[in-house]
C-alpha positions in Angstrom: 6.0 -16.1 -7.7 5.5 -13.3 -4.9 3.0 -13.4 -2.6 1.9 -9.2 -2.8 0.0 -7.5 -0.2 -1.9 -4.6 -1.0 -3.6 -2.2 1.6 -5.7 0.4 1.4 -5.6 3.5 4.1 -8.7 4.8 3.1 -12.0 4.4 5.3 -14.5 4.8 2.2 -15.2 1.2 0.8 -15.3 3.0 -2.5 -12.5 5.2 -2.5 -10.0 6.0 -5.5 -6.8 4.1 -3.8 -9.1 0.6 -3.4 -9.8 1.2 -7.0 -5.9 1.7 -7.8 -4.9 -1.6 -5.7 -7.4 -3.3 -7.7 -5.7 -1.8 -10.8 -2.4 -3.2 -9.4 -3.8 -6.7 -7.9 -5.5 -7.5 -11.4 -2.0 -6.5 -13.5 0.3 -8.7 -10.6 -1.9 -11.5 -10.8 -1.6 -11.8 -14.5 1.6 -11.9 -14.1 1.5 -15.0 -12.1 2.2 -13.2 -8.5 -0.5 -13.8 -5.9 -2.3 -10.9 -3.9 -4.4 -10.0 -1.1 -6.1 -6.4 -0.4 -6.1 -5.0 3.4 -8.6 -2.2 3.4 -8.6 -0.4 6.5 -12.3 0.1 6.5 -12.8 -4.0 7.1 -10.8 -4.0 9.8 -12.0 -3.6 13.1 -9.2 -2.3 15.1 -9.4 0.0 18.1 -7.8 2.8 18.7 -4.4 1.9 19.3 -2.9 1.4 22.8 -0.1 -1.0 23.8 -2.5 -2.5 26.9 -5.4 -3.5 24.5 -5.3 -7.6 24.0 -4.8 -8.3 20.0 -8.1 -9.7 18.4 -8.2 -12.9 16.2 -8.8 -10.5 13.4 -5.8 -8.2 14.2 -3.9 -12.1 14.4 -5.0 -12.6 11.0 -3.8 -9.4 9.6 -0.4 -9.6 11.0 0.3 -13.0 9.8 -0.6 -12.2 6.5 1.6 -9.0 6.3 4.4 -11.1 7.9 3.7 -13.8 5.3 3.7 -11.7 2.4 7.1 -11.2 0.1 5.9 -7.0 -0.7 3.3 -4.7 -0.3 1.9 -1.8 -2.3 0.5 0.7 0.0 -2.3 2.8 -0.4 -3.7 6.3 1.3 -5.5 9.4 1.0 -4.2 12.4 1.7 -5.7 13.9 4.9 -4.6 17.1 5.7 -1.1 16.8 3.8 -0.2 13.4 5.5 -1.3 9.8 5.7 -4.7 8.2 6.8 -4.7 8.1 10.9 -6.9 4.8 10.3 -3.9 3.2 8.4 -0.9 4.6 10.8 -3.4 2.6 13.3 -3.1 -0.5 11.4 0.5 0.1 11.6 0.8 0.9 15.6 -0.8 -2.5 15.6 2.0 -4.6 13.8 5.7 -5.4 15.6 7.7 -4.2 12.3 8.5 -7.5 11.9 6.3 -8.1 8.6 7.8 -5.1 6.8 11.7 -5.9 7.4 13.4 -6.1 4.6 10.7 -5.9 2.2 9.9 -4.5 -0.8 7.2 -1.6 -0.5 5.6 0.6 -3.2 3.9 3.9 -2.2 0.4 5.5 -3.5 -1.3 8.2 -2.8 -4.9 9.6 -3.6 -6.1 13.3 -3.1 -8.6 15.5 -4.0 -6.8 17.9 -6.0 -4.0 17.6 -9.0 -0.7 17.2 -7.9 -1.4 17.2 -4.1 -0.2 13.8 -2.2 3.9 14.2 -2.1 3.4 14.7 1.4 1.3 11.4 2.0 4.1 10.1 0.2 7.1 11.3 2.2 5.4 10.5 5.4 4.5 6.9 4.9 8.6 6.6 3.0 9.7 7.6 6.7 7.4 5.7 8.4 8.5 2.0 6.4 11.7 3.3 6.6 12.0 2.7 9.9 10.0 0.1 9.9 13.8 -1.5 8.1 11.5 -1.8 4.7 13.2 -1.3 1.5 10.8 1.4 -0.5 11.4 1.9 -3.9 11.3 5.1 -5.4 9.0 5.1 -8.0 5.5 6.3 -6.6 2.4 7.9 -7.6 -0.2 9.8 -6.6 -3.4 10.3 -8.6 -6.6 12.6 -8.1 -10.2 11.9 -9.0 -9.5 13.8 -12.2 -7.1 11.3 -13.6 -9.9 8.6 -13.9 -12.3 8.6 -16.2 -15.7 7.6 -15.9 -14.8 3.8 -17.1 -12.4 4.0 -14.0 -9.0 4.3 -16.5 -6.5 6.7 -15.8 -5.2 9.2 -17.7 -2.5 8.6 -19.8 0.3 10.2 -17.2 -1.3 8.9 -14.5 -1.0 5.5 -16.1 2.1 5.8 -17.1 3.1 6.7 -13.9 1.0 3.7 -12.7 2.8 1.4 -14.9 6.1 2.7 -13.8 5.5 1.8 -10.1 4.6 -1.8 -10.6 7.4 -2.2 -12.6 9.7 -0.9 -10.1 8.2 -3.1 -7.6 8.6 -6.5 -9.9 11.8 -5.7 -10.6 12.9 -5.0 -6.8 10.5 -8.0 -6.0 12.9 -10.1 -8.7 15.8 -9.2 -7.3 15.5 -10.3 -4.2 14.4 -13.5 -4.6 17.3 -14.1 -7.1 19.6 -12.8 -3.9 17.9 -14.3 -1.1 20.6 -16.1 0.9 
């Protein structure tokens, strides 16, 4: 099965898109796929800057994004684009770990149908990072969970529509891998 790396572009150890990629990481792993969450928050990166030495932590991370087979990716919408704490987790990485992998994209915002942007910014960005991203993607509000932290109905179809696209994109490659 796939090794799946999930991580979260939030810095709020509680925040909506951690709960989501626990969501995802529970479904994968019943289905026999093996994951690992990346929050942001537990990292301890620096600001990046291509003359600061890499940490063993920032080691650790890399190897396990080069080391995994996809990735569903996770971040609030700040100001109608991605988390600057997860494009610095990015900065940090050689693009070698997302090459020709599979990616999923979510998004979390504070009001309904906000986040496309989020979206659209981190599709260019693993773009050109040579990553395949699929195009099913969500991105859901506080609104859309309830109280028993479920989502709504649209938002879980939605939800459901996403991990299927990344199983079956997942699937496909490793029945074409050369």
């Amino acid at each position: 099965m796939a090794k799946i790396v999930l991580i979260n572009g939030s810095m709020n150890p509680n925040s909506l898109g951690k709960k989501l990629l626990n969501m995802a990481s529970r479904t994968l792993q019943k289905k026999g796929h093996d994951t690992e969450i990346i929050c942001v928050c537990d990292t301890n990166f620096p600001l990046y800057s291509p003359v600061v030495p890499l940490t063993e932590e920032m080691n650790i991370v890399s190897e396990k994004i080069k080391a995994a087979d996809a990735f569903i990716i996770s971040s609030p919408e700040y100001h109608g684009g991605y988390s600057g704490a997860l494009k610095n987790l990015l900065d940090y990485q050689d693009g070698s770990g997302f090459k020709n992998k599979t990616i999923a994209l979510m998004s979390t915002s504070g009001g309904m149908r906000s986040g496309i942007n989020t979206l659209n910014s981190m599709r260019l960005i693993f773009r050109s990072l040579h990553a395949h991203v699929i195009p099913q993607q969500i991105s859901v509000c506080e609104k859309e969970l309830s109280e028993n932290n479920e989502l709504s109905e649209e938002a879980q179809s939605q939800f459901k529509s996403v991990l299927l696209g990344l199983l079956q994109e997942v699937s496909y490659r490793f029945q074409h891998r050369s």
